[in-house]
SERO-4910 file (N, C-alpha, C, O; in steps of 0.05 Angstrom, whole numbers):
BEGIN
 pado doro    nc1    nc2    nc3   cac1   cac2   cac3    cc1    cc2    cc3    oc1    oc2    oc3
  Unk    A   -426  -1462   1941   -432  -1437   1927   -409  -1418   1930   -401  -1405   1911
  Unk    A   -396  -1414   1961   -374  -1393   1962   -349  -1403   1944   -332  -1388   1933
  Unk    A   -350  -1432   1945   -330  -1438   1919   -327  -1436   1895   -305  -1437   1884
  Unk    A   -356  -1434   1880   -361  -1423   1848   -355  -1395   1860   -331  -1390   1861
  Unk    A   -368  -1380   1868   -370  -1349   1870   -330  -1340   1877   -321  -1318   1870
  Unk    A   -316  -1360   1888   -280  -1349   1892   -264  -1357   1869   -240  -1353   1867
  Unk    A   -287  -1376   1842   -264  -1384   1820   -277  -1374   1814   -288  -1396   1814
  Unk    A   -296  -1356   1804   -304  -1336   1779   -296  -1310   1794   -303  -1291   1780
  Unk    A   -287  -1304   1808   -273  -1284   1817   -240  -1276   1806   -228  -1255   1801
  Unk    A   -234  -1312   1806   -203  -1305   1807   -208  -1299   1773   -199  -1280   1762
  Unk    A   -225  -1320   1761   -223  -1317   1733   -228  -1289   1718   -224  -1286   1694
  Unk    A   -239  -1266   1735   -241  -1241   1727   -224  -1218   1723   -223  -1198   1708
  Unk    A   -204  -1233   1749   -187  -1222   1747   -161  -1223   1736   -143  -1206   1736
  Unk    A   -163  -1252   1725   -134  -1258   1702   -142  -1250   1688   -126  -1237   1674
  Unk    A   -170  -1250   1678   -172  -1233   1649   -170  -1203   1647   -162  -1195   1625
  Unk    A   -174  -1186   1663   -162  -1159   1680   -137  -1157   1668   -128  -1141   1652
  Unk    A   -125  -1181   1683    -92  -1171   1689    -80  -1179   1658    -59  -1167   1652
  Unk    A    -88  -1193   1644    -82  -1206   1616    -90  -1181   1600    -74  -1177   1582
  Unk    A   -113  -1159   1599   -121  -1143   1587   -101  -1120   1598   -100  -1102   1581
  Unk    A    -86  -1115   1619    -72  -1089   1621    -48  -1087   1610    -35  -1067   1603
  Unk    A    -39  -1121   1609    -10  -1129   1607    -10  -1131   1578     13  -1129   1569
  Unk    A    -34  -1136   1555    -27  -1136   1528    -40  -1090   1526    -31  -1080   1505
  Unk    A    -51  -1077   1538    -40  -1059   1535    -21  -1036   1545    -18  -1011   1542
  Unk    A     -4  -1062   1562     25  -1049   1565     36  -1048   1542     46  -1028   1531
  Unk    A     36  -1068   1537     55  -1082   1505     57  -1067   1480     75  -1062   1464
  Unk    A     18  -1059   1483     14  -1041   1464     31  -1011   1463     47  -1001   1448
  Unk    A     20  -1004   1484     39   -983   1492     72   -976   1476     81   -959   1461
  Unk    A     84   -999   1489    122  -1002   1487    121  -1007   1458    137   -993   1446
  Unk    A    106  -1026   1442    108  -1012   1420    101   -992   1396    109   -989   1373
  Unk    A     82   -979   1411     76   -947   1405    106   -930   1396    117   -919   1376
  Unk    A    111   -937   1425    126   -923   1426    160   -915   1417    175   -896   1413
  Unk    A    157   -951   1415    190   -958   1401    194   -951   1375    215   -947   1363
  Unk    A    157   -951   1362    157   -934   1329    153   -918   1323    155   -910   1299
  Unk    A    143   -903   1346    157   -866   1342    185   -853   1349    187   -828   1347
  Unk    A    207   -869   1358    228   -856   1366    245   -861   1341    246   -877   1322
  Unk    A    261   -836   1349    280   -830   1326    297   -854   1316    309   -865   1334
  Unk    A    299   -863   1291    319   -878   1290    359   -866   1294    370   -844   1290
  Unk    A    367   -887   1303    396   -891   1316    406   -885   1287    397   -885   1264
  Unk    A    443   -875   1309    455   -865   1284    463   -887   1271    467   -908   1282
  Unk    A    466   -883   1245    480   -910   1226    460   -922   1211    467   -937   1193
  Unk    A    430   -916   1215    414   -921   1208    406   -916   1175    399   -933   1159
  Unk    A    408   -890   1172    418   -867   1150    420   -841   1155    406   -832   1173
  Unk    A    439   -823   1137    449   -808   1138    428   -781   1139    414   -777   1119
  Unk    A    425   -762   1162    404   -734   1164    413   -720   1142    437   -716   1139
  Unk    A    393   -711   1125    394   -693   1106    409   -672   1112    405   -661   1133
  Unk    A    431   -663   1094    448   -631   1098    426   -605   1103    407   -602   1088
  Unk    A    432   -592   1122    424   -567   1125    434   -546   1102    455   -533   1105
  Unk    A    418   -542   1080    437   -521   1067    425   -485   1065    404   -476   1056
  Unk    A    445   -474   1078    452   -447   1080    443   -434   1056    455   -433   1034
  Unk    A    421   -422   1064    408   -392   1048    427   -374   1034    436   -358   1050
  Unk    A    438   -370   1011    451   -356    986    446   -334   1006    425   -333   1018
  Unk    A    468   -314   1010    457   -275   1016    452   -270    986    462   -280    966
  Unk    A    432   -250    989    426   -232    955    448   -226    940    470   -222    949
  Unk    A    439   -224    914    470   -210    901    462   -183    906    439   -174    908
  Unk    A    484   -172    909    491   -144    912    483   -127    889    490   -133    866
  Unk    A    466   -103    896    450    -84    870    476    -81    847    500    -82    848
  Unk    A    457    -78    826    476    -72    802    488    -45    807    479    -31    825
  Unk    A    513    -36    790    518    -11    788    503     13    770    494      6    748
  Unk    A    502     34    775    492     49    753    509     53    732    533     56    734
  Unk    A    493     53    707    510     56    681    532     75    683    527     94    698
  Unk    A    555     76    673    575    105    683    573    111    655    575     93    638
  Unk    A    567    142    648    574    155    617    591    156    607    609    164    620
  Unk    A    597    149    582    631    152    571    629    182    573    609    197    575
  Unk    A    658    186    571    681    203    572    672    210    548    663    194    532
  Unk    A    677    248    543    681    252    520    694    247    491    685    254    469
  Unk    A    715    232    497    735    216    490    726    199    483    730    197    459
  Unk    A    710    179    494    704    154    488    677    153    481    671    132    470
  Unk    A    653    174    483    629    164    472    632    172    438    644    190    428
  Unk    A    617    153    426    610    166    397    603    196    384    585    210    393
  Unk    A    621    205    363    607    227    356    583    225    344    572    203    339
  Unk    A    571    249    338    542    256    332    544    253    309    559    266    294
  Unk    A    522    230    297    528    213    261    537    193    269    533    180    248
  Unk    A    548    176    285    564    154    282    544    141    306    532    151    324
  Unk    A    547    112    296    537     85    306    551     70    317    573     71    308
  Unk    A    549     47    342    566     36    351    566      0    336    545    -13    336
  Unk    A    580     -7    330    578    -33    321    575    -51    349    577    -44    373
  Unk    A    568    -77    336    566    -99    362    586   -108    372    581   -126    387
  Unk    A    607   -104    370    629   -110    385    636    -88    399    653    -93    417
  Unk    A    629    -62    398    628    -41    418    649    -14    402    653      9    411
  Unk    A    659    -25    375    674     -4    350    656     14    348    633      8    354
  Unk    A    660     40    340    644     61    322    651     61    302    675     63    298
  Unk    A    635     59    283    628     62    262    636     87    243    625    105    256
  Unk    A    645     96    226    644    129    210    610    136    212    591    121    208
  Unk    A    609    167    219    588    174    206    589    175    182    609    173    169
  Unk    A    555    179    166    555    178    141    562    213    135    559    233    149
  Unk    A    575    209    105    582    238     85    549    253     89    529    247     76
  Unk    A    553    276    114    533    294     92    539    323     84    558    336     90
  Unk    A    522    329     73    519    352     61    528    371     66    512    388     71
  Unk    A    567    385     67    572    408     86    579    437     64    570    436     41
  Unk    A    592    456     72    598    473     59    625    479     38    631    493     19
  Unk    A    639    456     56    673    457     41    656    431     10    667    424    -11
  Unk    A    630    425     19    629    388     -9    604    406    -28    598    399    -51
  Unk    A    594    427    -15    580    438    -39    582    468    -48    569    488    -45
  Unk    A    605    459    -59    618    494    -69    619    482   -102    631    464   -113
  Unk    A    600    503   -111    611    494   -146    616    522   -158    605    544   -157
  Unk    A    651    507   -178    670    523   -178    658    535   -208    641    521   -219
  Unk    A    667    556   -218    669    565   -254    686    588   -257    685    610   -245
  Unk    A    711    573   -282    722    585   -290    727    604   -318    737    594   -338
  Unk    A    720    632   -316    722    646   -337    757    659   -358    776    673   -351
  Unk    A    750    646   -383    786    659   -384    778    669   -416    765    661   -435
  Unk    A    795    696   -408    796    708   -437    828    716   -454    842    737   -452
  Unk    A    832    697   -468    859    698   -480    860    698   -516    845    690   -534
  Unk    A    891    714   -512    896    725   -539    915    707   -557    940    708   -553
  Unk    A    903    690   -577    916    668   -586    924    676   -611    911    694   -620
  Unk    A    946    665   -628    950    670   -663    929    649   -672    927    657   -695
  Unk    A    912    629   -670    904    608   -681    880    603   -664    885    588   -645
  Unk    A    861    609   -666    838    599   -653    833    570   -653    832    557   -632
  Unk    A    832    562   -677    816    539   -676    838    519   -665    832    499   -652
  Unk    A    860    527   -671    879    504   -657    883    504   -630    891    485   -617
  Unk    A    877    529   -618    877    534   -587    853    524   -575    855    517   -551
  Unk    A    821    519   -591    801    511   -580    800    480   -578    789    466   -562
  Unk    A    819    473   -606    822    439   -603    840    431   -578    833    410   -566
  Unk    A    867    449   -565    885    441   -543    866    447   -519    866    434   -499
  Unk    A    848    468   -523    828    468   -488    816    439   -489    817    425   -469
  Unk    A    803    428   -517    786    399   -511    806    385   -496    804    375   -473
  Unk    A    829    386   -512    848    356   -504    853    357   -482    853    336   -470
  Unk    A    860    380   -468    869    383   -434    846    373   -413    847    362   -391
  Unk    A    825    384   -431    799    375   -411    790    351   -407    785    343   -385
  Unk    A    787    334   -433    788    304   -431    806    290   -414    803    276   -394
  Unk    A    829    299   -431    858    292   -410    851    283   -381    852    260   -373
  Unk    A    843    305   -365    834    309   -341    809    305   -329    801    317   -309
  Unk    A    789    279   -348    773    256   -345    744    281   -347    722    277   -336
  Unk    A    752    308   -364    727    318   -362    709    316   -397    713    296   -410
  Unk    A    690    341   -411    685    335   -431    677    356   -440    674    375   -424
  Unk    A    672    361   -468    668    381   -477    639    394   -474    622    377   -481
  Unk    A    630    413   -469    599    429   -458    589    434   -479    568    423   -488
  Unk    A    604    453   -493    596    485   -511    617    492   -533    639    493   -521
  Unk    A    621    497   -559    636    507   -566    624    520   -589    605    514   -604
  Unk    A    642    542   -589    628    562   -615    657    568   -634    677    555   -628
  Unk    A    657    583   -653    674    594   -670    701    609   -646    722    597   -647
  Unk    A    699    622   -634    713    633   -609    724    633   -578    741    641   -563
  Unk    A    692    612   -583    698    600   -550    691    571   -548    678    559   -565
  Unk    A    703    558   -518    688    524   -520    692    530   -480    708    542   -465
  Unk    A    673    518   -478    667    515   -448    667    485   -445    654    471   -461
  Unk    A    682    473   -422    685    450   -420    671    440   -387    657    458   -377
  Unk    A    672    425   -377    671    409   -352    695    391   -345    701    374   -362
  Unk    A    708    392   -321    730    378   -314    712    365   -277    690    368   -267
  Unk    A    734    353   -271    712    337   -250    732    362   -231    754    372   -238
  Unk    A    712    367   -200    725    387   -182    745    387   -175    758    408   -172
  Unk    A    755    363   -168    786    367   -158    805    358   -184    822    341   -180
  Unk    A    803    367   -204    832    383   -226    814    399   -229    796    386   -239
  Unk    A    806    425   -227    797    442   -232    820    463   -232    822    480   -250
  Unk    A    835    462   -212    858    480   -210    877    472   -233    883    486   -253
  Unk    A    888    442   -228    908    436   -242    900    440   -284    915    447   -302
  Unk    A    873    432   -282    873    445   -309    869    465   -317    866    465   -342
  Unk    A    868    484   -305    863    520   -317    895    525   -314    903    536   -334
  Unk    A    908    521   -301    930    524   -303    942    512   -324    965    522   -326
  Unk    A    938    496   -341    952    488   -357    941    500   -387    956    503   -406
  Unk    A    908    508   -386    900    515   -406    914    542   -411    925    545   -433
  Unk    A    917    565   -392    933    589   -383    954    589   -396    966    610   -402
  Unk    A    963    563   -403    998    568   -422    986    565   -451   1003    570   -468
  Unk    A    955    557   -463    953    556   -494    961    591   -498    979    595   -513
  Unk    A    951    609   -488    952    641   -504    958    659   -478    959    652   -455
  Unk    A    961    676   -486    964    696   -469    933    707   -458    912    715   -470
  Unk    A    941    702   -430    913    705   -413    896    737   -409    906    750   -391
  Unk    A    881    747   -418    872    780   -423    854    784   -396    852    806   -384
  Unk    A    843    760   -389    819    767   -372    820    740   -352    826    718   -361
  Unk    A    814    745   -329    816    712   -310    792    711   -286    793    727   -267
  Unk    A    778    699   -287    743    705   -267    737    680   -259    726    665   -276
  Unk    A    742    670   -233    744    648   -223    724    647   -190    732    658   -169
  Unk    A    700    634   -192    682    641   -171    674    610   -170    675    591   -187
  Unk    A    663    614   -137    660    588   -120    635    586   -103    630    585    -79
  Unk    A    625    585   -124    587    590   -104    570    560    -98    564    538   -108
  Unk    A    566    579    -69    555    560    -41    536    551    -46    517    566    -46
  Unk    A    534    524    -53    496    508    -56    489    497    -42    471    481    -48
  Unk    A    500    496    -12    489    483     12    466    486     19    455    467     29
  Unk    A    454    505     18    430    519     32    409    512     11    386    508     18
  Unk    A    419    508    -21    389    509    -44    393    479    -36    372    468    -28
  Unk    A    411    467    -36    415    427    -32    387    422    -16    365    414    -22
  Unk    A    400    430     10    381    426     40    348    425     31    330    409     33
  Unk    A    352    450     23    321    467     16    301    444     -2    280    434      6
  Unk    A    313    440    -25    311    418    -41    312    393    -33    291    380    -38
  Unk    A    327    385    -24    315    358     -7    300    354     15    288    334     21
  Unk    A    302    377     28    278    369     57    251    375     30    231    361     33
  Unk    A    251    389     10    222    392     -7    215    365    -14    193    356    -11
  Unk    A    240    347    -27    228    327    -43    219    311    -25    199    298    -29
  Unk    A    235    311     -2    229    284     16    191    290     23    173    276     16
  Unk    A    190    308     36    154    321     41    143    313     20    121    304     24
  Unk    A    155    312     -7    130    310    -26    123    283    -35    102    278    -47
  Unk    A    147    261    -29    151    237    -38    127    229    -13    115    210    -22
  Unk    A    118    234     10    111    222     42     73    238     30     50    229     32
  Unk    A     84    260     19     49    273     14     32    245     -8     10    235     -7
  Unk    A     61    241    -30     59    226    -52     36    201    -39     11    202    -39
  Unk    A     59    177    -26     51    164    -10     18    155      6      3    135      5
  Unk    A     17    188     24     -7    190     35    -28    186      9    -43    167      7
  Unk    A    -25    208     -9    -46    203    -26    -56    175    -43    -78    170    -50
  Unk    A    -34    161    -46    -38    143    -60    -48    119    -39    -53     97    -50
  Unk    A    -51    122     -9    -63    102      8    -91    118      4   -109    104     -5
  Unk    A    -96    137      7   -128    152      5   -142    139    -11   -162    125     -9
  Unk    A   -125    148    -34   -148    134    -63   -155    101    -68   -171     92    -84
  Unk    A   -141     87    -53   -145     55    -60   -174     53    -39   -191     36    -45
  Unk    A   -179     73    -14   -205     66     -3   -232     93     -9   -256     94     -2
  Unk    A   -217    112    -25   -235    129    -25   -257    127    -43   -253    114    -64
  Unk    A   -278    135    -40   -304    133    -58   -296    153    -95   -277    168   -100
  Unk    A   -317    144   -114   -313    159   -133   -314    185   -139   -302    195   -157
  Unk    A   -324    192   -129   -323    222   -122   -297    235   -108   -289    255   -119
  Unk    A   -286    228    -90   -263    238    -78   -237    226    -96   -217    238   -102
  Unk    A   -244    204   -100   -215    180   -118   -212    209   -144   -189    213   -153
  Unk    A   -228    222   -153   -221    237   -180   -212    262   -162   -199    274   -179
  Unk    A   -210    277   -140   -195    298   -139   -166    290   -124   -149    308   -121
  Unk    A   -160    259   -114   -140    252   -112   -124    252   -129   -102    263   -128
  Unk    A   -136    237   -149   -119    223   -168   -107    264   -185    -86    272   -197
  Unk    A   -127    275   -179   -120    305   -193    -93    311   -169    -78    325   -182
  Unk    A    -86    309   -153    -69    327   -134    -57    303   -136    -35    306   -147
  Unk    A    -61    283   -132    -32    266   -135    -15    273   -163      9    279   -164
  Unk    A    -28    271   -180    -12    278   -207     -2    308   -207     11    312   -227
  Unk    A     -3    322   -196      9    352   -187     35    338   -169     58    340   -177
  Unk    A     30    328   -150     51    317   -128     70    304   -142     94    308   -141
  Unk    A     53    279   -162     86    278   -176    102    295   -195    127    293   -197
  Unk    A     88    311   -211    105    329   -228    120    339   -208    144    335   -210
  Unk    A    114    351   -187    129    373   -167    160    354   -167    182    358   -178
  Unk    A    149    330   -149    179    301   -147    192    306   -165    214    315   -161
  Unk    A    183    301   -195    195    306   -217    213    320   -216    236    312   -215
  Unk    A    207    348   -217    206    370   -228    242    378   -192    264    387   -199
  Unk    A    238    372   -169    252    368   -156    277    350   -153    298    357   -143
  Unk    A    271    325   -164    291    313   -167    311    319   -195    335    316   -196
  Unk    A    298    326   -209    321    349   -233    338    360   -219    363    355   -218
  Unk    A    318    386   -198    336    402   -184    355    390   -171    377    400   -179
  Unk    A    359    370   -151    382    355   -147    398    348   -169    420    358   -171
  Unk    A    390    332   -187    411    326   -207    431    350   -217    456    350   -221
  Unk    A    414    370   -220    438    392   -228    455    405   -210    475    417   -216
  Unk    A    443    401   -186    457    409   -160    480    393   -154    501    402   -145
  Unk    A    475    363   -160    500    350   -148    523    350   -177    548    351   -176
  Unk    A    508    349   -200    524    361   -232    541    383   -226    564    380   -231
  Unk    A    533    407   -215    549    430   -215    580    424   -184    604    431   -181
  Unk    A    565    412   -173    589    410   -150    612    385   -162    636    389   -159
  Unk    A    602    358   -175    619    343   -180    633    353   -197    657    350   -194
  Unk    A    623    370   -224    639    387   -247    640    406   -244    619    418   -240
  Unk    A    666    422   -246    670    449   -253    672    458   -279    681    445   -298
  Unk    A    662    483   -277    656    485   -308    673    515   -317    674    535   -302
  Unk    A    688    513   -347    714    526   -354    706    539   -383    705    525   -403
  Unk    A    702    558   -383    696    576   -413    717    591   -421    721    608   -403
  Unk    A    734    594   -442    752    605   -451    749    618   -480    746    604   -500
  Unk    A    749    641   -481    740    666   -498    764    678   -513    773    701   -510
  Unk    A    772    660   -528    792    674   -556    792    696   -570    773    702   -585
  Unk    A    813    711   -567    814    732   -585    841    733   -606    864    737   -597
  Unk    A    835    729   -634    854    723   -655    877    746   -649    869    766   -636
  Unk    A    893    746   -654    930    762   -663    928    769   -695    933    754   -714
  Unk    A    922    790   -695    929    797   -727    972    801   -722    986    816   -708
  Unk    A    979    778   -742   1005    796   -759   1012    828   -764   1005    842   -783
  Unk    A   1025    836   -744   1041    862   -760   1060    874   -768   1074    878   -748
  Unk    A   1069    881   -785   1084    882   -812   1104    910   -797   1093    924   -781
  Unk    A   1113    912   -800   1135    933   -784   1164    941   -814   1182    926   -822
  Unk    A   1156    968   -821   1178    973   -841   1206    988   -838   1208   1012   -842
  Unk    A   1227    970   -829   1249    993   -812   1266   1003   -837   1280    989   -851
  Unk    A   1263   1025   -839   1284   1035   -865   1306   1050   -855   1321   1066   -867
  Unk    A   1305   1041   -824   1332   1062   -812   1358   1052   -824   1377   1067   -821
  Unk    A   1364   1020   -843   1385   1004   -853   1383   1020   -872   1404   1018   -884
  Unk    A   1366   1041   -888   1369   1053   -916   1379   1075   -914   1389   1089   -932
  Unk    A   1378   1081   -891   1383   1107   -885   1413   1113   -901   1410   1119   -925
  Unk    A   1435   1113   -893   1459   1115   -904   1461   1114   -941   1476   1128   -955
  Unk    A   1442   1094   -951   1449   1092   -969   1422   1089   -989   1416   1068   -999
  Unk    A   1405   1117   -993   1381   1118   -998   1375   1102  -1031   1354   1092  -1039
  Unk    A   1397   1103  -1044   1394   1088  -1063   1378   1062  -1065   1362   1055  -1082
  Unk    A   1388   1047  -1038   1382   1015  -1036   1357   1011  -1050   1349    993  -1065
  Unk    A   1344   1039  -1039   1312   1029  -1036   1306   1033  -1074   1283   1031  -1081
  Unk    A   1320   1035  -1086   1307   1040  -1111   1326   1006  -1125   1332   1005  -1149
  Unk    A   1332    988  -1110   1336    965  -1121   1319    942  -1117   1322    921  -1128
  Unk    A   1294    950  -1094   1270    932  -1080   1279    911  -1057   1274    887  -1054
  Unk    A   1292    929  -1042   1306    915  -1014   1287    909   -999   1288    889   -986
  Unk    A   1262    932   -998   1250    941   -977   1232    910   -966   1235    904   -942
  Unk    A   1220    896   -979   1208    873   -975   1225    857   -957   1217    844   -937
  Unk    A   1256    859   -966   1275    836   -938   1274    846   -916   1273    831   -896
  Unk    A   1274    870   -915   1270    885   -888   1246    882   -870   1251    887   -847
  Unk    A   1228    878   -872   1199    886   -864   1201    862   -847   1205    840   -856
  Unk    A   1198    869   -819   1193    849   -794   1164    847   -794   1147    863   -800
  Unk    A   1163    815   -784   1132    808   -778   1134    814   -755   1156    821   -747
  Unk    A   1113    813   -737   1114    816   -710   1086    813   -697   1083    815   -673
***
C-alpha cells in the first residue's frame, strides 16, 4: 500500500511541475508579444511640429488724400478710378441771348446774311419777320458768331445776357424724379386695390402723369436753352441822302441856268 500511495504521489507532482512550467512559457510569451519591436523592423512615424499661428492681419491704412478717389468717381477692378459722371454745375447751365440792333441799307439782304452765318455755325433759323430774324447757334460759337454778324450793318444797340438755370434744372428734376416713384407706387396700388379705391387711383394717377408730362417739357427746354443760344437782330433801313453843294456855282452863277445842278448832287 505505502508503494501505491509514493507513485501517486510522485505522479501529482509531475503534473504540478508540468502545469507551472507550461505557465512559465505562457508567461515568456506574453511577454515577448508585448515588447516593442527592434530597430529595422520599420520606420517610427515623424513627429511633426505644430504650425505657430499666423500673425493678426493689419488694419486697413486710408489712402492719402492724393490717392483716395474723388467724390463722383468709382474705383475700377483693377484698382483705376474711373471719371466722375458730368453733372449739373453752374459754368454747363448758363443760357446765353443775344440782342443786336443795327442800321443796314438793305434789310432783306442783311436778314438773308444773319441766316447764312447762323447755319454756317451748325445753328438754324427761330423767327423772322419783315425787320428782324432771331436765330439759334449751338453755345460754344455763340461768341464767334455775333461777331461776325456785327460786321453785316452798323451796330445801334448790343444786349448780351447769361442767365443761371442751375437752380430751376435741380428743382425740376428732383420734381420729376418724386413724381415718376409716386407714379410707380400708384400703379402697384391699383393692380391689388378693390373697385372702389382702383377708381380714385386710377383718378390721381392720371394727374401724376400729366404733372411727368408736363415736367419733362420743362427739362427739354431747359437743356434747349443751354445747348442753344439764341441771337435776335433788329434792322433799321438807311434812307439815301441827297446833299446839294452849289458852293462849285458859286463863282460862276450862270452854270446853274444850263442844268448842272443834278451832276453835282452827292448821295450820301
Amino acid at each position: 500500500m505505502s508503494h501505491v500511495r509514493a507513485r501517486t504521489g510522485r505522479r501529482a507532482l509531475a503534473s504540478v511541475a508540468a502545469f507551472l512550467a507550461l505557465a512559465v512559457l505562457a508567461g515568456c510569451g506574453a511577454s515577448a508579444l508585448a515588447k516593442a519591436p527592434e530597430a529595422g523592423d520599420y520606420a517610427p512615424a515623424p513627429v511633426v511640429a505644430a504650425s505657430p499661428p499666423p500673425p493678426p492681419e493689419a488694419p486697413p491704412v486710408a489712402p492719402s488724400p492724393a490717392e483716395a478717389p474723388l467724390m463722383g468717381e468709382r474705383t475700377r477692378g483693377g484698382g483705376g478710378v474711373e471719371p466722375a459722371a458730368e453733372l449739373p454745375h453752374s459754368a454747363a447751365m448758363l443760357a446765353y441771348t443775344g440782342h443786336l440792333s443795327m442800321a443796314v441799307y438793305h434789310v432783306t439782304d442783311s436778314i438773308a446774311e444773319v441766316r447764312r452765318l447762323a447755319e454756317r455755325s451748325g445753328g438754324y433759323l427761330s423767327v423772322r419777320s419783315d425787320t428782324s430774324i432771331t436765330v439759334r447757334v449751338p453755345r460754344e460759337r455763340f461768341a464767334g458768331t455775333l461777331a461776325l454778324i456785327e460786321r453785316v450793318g452798323d451796330v445801334l444797340h448790343r444786349d448780351i445776357k447769361a442767365e443761371d438755370v442751375t437752380d430751376v434744372f435741380v428743382d425740376t428734376d428732383a420734381r420729376l424724379r418724386n413724381a415718376r416713384a409716386m407714379r410707380d407706387r400708384l400703379a402697384s396700388l391699383l393692380l391689388r386695390a378693390p373697385v372702389k379705391e382702383a377708381i380714385e387711383i386710377e383718378r390721381e394717377l392720371g394727374r401724376v402723369t400729366e404733372e411727368i408730362e408736363r415736367l419733362e417739357g420743362r427739362m427739354k427746354v431747359l437743356r434747349d436753352q443751354v445747348a442753344f443760344s439764341t441771337i435776335t437782330v433788329t434792322f433799321e433801313p438807311v434812307r439815301e441822302q441827297t446833299v446839294h453843294d452849289t458852293s462849285l456855282l458859286a463863282p460862276f452863277p450862270w452854270l446853274s441856268d444850263l442844268g448842272l445842278q443834278p451832276l453835282l448832287d452827292v448821295h450820301q
